[in-house]
Backbone as numpy.savetxt, mean C-alpha at the origin, in Angstrom:
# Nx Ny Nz CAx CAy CAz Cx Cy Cz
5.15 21.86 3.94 4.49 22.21 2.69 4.16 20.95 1.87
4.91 19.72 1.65 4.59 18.94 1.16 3.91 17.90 1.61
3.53 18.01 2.81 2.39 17.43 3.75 1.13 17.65 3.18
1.04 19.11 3.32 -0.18 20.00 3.17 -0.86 19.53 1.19
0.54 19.56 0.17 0.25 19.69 -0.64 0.03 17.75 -0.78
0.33 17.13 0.02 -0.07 15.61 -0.27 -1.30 15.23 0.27
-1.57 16.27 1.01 -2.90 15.46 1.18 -4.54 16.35 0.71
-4.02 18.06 0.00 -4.60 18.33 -0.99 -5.02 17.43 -2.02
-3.62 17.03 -2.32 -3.64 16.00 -3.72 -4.17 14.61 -3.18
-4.28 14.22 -2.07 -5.19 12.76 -1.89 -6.72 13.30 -2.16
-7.29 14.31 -1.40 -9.07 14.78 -1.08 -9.21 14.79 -2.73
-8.38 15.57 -3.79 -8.84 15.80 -4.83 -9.06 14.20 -5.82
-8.02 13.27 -5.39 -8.43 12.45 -5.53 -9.02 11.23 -5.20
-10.37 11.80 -4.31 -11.35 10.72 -3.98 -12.30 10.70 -4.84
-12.48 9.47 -5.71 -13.47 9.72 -6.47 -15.24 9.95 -5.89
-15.40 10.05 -4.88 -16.63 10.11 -4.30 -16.68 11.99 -4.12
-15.34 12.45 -3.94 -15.77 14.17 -4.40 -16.33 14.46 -5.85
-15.46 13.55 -6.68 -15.83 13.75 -7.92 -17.31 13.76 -8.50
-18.04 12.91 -7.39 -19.09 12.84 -7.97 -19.89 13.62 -7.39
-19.70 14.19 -6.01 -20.04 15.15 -5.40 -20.07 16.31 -5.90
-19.04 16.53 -6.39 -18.93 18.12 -7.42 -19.72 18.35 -8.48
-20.18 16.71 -9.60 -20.91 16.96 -10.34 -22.17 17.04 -9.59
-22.70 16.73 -9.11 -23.93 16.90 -8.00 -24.04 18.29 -7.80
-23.31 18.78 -7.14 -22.98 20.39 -6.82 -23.37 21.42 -7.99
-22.62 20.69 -9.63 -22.42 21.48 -10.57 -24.25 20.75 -11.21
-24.65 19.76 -10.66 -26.25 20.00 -12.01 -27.17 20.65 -10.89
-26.86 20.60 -9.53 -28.05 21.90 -8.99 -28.15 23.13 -9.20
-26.53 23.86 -9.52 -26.67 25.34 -8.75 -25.93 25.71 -10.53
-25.43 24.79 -11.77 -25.14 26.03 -13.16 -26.46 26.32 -13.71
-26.22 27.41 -14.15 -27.39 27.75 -14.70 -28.06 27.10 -16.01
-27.11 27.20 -16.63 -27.53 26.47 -18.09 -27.95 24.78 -17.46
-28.84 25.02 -18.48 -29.94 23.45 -18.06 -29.37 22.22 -19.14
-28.44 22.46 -20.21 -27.81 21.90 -20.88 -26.83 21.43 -19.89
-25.74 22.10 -19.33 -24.82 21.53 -18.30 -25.13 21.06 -17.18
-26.31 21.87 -16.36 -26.93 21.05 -15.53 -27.06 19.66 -15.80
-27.48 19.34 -16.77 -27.95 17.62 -17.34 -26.43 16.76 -17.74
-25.68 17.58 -18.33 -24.22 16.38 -18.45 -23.81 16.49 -17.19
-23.85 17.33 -16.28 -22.93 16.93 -15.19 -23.99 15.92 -14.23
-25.09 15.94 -14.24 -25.78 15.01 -13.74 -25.74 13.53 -14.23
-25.90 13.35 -15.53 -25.55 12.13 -16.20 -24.33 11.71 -15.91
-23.22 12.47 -16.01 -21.88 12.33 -15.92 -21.47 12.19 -14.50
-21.87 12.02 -13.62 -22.25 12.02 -11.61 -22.74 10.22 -11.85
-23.78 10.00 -12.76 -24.74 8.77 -12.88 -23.61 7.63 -13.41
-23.22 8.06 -14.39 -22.54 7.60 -15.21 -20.81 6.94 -14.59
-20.59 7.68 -14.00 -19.13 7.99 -12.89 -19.61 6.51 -12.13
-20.42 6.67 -11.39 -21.05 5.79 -10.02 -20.86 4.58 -10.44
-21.85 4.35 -11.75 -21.78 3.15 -12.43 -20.84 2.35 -12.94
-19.71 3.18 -13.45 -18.38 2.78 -14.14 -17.69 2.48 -12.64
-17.59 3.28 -11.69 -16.41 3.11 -10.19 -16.99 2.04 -9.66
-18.32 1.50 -9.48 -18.96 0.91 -8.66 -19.48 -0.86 -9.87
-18.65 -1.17 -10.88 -18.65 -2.15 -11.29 -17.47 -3.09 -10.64
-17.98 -4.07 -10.53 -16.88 -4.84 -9.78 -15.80 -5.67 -10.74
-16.24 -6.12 -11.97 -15.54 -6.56 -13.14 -14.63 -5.40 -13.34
-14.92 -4.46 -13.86 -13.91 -3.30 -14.39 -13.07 -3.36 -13.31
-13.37 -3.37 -12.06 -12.37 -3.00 -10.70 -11.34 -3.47 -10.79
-11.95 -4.87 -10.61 -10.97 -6.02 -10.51 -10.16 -6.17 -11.89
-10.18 -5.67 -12.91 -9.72 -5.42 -13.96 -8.45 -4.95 -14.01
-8.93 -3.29 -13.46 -8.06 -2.45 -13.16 -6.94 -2.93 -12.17
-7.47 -3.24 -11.06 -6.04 -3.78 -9.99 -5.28 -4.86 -10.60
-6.05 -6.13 -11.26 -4.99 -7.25 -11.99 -4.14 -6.42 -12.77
-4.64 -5.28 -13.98 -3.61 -4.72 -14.68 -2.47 -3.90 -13.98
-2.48 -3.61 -12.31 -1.80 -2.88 -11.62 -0.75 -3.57 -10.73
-1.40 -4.62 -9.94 -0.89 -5.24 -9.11 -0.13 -6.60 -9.66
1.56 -6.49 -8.88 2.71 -7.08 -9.37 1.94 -8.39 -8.87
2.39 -9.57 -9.66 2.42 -10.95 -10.14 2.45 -11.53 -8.75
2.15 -12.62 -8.16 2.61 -13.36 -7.08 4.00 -14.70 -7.43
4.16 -14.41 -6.09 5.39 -15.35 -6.61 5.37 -16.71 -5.30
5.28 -17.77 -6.15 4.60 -18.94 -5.32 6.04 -19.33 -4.14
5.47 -20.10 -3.23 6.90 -19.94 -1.67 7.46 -20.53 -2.14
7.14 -22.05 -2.87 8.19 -23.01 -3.56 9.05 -22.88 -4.25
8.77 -20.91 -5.11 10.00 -20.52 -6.04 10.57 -19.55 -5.04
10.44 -19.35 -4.06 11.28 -18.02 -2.97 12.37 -19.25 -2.62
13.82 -18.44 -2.58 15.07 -18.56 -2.79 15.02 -18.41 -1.03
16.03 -18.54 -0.64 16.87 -18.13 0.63 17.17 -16.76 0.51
17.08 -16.03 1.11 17.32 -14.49 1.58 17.77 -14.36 3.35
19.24 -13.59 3.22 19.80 -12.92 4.97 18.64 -12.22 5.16
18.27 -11.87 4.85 16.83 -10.71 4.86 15.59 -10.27 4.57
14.72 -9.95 4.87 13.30 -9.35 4.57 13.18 -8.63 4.93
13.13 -7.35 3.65 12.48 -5.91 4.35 10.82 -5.69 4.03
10.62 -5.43 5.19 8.90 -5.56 5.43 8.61 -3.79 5.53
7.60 -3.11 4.68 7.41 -2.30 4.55 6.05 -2.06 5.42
5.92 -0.77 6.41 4.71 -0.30 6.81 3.43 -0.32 6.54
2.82 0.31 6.95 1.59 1.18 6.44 0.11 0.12 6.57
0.02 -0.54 7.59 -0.49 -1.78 7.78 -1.27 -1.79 9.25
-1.16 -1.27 9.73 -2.00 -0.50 10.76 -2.70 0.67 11.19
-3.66 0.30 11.97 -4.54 1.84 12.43 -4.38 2.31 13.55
-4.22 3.74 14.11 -4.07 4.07 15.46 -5.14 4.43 16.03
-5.37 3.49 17.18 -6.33 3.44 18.37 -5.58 4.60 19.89
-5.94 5.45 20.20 -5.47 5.65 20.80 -5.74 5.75 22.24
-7.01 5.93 22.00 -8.13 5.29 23.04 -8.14 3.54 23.59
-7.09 2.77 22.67 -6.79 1.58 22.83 -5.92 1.23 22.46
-4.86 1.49 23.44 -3.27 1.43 23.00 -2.71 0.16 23.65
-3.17 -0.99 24.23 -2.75 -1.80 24.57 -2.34 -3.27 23.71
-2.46 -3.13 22.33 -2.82 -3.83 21.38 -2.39 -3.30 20.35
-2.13 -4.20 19.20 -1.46 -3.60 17.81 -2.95 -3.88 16.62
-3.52 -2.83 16.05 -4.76 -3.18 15.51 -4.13 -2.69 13.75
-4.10 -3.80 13.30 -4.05 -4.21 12.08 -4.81 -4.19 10.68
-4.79 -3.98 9.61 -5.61 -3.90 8.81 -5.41 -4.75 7.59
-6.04 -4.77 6.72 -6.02 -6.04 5.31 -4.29 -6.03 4.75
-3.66 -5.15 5.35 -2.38 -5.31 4.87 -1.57 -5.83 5.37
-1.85 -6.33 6.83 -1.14 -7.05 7.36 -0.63 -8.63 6.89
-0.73 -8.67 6.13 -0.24 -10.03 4.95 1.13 -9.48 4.67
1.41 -8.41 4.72 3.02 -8.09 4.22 3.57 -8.97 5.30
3.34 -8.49 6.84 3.82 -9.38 7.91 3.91 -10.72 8.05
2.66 -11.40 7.86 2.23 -12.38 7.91 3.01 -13.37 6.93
2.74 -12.85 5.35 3.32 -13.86 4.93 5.13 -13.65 4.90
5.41 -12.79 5.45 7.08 -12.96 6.01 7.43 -14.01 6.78
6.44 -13.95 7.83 6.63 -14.96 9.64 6.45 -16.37 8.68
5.54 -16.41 7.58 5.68 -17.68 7.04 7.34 -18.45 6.48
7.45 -16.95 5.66 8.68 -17.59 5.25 9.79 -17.89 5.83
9.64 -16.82 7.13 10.44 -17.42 8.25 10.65 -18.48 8.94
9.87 -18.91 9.25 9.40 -20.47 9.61 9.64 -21.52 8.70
9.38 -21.34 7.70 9.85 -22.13 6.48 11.47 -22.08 6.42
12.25 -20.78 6.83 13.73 -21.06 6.82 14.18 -20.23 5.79
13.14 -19.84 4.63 13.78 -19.16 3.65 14.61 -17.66 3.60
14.14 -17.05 4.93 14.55 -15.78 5.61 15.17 -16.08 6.90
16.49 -15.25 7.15 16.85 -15.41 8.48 16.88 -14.17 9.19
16.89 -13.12 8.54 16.26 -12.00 9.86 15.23 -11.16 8.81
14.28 -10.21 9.63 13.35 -9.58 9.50 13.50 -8.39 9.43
13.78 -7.28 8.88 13.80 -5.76 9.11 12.48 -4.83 8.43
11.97 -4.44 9.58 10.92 -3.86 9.41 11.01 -2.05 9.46
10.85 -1.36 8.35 10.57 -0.37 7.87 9.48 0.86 8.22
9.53 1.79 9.37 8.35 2.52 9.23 7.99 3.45 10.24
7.90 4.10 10.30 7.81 5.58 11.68 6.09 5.65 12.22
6.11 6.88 12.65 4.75 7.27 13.00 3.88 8.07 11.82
2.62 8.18 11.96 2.02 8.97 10.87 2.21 10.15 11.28
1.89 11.41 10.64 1.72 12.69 10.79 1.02 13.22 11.88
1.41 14.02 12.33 1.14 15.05 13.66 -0.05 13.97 14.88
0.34 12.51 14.84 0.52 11.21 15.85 1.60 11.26 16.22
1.81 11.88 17.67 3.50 11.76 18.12 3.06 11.08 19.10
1.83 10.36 19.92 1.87 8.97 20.95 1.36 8.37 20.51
1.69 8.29 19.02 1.61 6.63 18.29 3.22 6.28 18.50
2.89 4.59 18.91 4.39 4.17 19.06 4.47 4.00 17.29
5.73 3.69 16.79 6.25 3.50 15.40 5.56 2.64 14.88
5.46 1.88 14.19 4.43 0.94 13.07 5.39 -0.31 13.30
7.07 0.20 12.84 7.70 -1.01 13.03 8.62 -1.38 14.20
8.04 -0.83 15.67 7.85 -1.69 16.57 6.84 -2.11 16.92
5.64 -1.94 16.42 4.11 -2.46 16.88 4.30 -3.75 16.39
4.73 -3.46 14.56 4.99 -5.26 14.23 6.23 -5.67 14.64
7.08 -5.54 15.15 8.07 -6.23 15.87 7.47 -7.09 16.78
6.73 -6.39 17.86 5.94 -6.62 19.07 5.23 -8.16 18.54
4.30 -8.23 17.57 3.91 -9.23 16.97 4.56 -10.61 16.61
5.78 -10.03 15.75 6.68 -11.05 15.56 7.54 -11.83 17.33
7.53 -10.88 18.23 7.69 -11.65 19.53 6.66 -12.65 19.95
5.52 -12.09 19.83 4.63 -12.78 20.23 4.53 -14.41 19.76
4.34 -13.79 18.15 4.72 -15.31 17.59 6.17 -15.92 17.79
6.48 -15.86 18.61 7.66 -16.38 19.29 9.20 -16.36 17.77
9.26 -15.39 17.57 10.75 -14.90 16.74 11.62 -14.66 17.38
12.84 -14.70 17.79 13.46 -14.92 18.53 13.76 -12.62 18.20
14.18 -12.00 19.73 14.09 -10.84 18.89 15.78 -10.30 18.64
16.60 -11.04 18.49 18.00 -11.43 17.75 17.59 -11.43 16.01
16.42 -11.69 15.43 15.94 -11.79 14.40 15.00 -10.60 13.81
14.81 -10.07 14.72 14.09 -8.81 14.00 14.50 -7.30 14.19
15.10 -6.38 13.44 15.42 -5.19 13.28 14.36 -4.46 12.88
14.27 -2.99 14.11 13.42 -1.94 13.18 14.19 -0.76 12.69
13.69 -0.26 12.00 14.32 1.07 11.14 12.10 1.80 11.72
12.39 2.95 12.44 11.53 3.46 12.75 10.99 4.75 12.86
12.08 5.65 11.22 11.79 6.65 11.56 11.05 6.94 9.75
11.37 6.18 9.11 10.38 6.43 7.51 9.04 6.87 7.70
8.57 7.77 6.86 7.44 7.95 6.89 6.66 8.01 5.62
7.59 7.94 4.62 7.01 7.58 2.86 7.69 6.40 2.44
7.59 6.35 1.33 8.04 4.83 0.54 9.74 4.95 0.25
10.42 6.47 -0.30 11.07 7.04 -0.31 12.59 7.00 0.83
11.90 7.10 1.77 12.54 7.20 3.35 12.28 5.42 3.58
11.28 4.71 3.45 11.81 3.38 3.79 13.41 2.79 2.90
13.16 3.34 2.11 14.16 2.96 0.77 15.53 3.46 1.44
15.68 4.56 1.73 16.96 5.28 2.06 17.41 4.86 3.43
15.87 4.71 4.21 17.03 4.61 5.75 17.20 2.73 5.87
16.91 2.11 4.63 16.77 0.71 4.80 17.72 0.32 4.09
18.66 1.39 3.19 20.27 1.51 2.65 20.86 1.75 3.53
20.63 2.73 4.45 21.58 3.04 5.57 21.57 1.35 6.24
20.69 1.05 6.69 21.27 -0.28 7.77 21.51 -1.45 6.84
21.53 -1.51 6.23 22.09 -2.56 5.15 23.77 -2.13 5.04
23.91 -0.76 4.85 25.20 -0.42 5.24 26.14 -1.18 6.04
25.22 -1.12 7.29 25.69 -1.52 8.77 25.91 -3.11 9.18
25.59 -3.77 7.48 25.39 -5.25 8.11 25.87 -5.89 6.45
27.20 -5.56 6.31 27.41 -6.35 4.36 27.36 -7.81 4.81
27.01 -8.47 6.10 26.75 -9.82 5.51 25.42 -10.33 5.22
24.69 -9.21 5.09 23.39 -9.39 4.31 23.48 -9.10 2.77
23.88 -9.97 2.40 23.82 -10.24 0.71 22.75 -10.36 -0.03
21.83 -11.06 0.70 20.51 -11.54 -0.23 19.31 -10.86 0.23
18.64 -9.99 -0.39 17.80 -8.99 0.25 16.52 -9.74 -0.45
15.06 -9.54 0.30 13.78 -9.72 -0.18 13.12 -8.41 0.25
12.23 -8.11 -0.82 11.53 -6.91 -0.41 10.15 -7.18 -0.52
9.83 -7.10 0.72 8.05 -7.42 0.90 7.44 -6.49 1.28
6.25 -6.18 0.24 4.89 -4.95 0.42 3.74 -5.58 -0.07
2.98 -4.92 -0.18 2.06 -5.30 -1.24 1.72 -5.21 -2.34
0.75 -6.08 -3.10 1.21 -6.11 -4.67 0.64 -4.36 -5.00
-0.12 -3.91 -5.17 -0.12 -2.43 -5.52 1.04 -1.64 -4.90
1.71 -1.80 -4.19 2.72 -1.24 -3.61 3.97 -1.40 -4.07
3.74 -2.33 -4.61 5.62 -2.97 -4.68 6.07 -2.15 -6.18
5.23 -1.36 -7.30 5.83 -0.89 -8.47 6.65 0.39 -7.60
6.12 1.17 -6.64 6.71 2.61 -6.18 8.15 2.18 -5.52
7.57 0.83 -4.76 8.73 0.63 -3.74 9.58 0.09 -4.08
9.87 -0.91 -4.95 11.09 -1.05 -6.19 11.43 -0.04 -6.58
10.81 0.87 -7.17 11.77 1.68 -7.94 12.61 2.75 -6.76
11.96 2.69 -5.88 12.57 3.78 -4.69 13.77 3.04 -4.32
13.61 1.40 -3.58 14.78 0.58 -3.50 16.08 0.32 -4.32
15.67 0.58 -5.73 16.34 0.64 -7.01 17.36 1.48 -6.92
16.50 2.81 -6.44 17.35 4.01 -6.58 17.97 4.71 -5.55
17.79 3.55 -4.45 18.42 3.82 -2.99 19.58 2.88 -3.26
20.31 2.28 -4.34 21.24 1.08 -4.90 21.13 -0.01 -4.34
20.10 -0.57 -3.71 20.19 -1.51 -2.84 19.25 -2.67 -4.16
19.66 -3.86 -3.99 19.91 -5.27 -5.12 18.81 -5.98 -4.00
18.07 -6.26 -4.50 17.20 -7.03 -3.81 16.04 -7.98 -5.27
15.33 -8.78 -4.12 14.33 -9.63 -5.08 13.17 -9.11 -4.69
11.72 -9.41 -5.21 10.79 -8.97 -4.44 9.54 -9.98 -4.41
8.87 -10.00 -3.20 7.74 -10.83 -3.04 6.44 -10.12 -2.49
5.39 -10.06 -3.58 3.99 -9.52 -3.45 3.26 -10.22 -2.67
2.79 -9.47 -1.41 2.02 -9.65 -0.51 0.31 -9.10 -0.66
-0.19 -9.28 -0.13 -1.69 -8.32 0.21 -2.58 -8.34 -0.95
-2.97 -9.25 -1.58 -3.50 -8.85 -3.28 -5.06 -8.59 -3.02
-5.59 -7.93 -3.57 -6.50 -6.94 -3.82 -7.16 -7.91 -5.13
-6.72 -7.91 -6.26 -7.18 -8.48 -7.24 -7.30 -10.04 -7.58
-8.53 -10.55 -8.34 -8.57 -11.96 -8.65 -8.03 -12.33 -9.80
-8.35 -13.54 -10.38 -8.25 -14.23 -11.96 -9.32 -13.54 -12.40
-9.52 -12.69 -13.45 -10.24 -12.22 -14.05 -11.41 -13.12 -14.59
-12.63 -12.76 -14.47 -13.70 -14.05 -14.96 -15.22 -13.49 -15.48
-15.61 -13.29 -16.39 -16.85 -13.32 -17.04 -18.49 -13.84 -16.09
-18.34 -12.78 -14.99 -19.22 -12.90 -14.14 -20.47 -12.15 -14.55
-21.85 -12.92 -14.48 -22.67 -11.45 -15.01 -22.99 -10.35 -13.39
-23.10 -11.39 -12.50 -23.59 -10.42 -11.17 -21.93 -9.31 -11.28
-20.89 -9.89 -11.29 -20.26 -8.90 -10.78 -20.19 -7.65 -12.37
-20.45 -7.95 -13.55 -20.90 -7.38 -14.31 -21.72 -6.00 -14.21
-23.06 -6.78 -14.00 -23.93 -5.72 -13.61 -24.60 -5.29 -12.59
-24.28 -5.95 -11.25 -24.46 -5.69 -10.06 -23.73 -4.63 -9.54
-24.18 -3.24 -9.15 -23.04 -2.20 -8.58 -22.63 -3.14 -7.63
-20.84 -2.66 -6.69 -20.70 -2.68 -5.32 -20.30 -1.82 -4.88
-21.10 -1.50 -3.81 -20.11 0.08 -2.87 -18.04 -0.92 -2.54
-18.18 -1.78 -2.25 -16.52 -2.12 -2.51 -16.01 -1.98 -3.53
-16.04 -2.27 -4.64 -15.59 -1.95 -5.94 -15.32 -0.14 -5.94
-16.31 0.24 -5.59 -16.36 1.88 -5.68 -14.74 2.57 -4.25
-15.33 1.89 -3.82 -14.15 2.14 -2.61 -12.73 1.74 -2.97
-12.74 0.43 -3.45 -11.31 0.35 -4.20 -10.75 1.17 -4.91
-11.11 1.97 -5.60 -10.58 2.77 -6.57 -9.64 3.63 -5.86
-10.26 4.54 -4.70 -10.05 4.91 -4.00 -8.26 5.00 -3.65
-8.47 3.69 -3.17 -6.92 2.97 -2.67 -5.74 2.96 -4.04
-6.63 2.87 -5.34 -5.62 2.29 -6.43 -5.37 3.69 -7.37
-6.56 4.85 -7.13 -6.03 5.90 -7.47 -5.01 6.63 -7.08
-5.09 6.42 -5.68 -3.96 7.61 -4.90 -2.91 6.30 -5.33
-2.81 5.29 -5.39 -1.46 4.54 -5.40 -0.69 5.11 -6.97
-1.48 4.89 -7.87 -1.32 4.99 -9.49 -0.70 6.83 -9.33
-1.41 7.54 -8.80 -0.88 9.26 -8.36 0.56 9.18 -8.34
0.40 8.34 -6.45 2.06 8.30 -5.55 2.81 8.18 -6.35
2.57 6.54 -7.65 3.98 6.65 -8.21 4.41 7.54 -9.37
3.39 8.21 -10.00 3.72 9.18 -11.18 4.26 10.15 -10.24
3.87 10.90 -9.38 4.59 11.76 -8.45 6.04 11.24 -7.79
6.35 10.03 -7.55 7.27 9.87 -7.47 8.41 9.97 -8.52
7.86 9.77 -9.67 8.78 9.13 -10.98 9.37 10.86 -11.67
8.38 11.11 -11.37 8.64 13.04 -11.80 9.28 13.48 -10.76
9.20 13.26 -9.78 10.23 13.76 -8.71 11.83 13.64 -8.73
11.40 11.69 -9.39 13.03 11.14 -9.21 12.85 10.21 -8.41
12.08 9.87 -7.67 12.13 8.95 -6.02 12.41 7.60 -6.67
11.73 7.18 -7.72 11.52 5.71 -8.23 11.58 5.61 -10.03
């Protein structure tokens, strides 16, 4: 049921239905008064989602701070959170990755650098994909490749929300108290839900924003008044995120 009702609640919030509906609503109401606001208001929508200044606006005001490598501390640990790949299944010989794969990436950095000494990666299969292998052995697989020794990398592979990374990533922390110094790596739109879930799974950790989405804010006129279908698409990603965590926070999760 809460499958069904989560991904109700994602379709309703794509803003490209939204504008679809007003579309829907200035062909077929009758009144020619509402016909015309919901048409303007369709025009109007496009223009505001599809500015790239406002966008980028919006994600700087969303997305947690970066935190430069020179100030990252030593940590027993890095928990590396999912959701960073796509399933090919027609091409399963390969781990196919997407813009989020920077959670990974800039881990293997800090690994190499020394500041982390093991890796625990967070994350199951998606929904009704049962010959998708797990997410966090696909990036395990990776971290071999780049030659990590695999004495260094733990998966936890059965999470499938932000929630469940949090809880079953208390459980193996359980299993290992000489991990004292925890880092928690997601991405920066990600990391407000997943703190507070980690928070409330009691687990003491620091955190380092990966994957950023947003720039230095700057007084551009093209990105001003130039639509972009990217800008419009972002929203997308930062609505359902801004949702997840009010739904979480009313729940309790975070």
């Amino acid at each position: 049921m809460f499958f069904i009702l989560s991904k109700t609640l994602d379709f309703l919030l794509i803003p490209t239905v939204w504008v679809l509906l007003l579309l829907f609503l200035a062909l077929f109401l009758k009144s020619v008064k509402w016909r015309r606001i919901s048409l303007i208001s369709a025009v109007l929508l496009v223009l505001l989602l599809s500015n790239s200044f406002l966008s980028n606006m919006a994600w700087y005001a969303w997305e947690c701070r970066p935190v430069p490598v020179s100030e990252v501390a030593h940590y027993d640990v890095a928990v590396v959170l999912t959701g960073v790949t796509t399933y090919h299944p027609a091409i399963p010989d390969r781990v196919h990755t997407n813009k989020g794969a920077d959670r990974l990436l800039h881990t293997l950095q800090l690994y190499r650098l020394g500041k982390v000494k093991k890796i625990l990666i967070t994350g199951g299969k998606s929904f009704l994909e049962d010959d998708m292998v797990p997410e966090a052995e696909q990036l395990k697989n990776i971290l071999l490749l780049a030659g990590v020794p695999e004495a260094d990398v733990i998966t936890e592979p059965h999470a499938v929300n932000t929630r469940e990374n949090a809880l079953y990533t208390a459980d193996v922390l359980q299993k290992h108290p000489e991990w004292q110094k925890v880092l928690l790596v997601t991405s920066a739109f990600h990391m407000r839900r997943a703190a507070g879930c980690f928070g409330q799974a009691g687990i003491i950790f620091d955190t380092y924003p990966a994957d950023f989405n947003a720039l230095e804010p700057e007084f551009e006129i093209g990105k001003i008044l130039i639509p972009s279908a990217i800008a419009f698409e972002g929203w997308e990603l930062l609505i359902h995120e801004i949702a997840g965590y009010v739904v979480y926070k009313l729940l309790g999760y975070c």
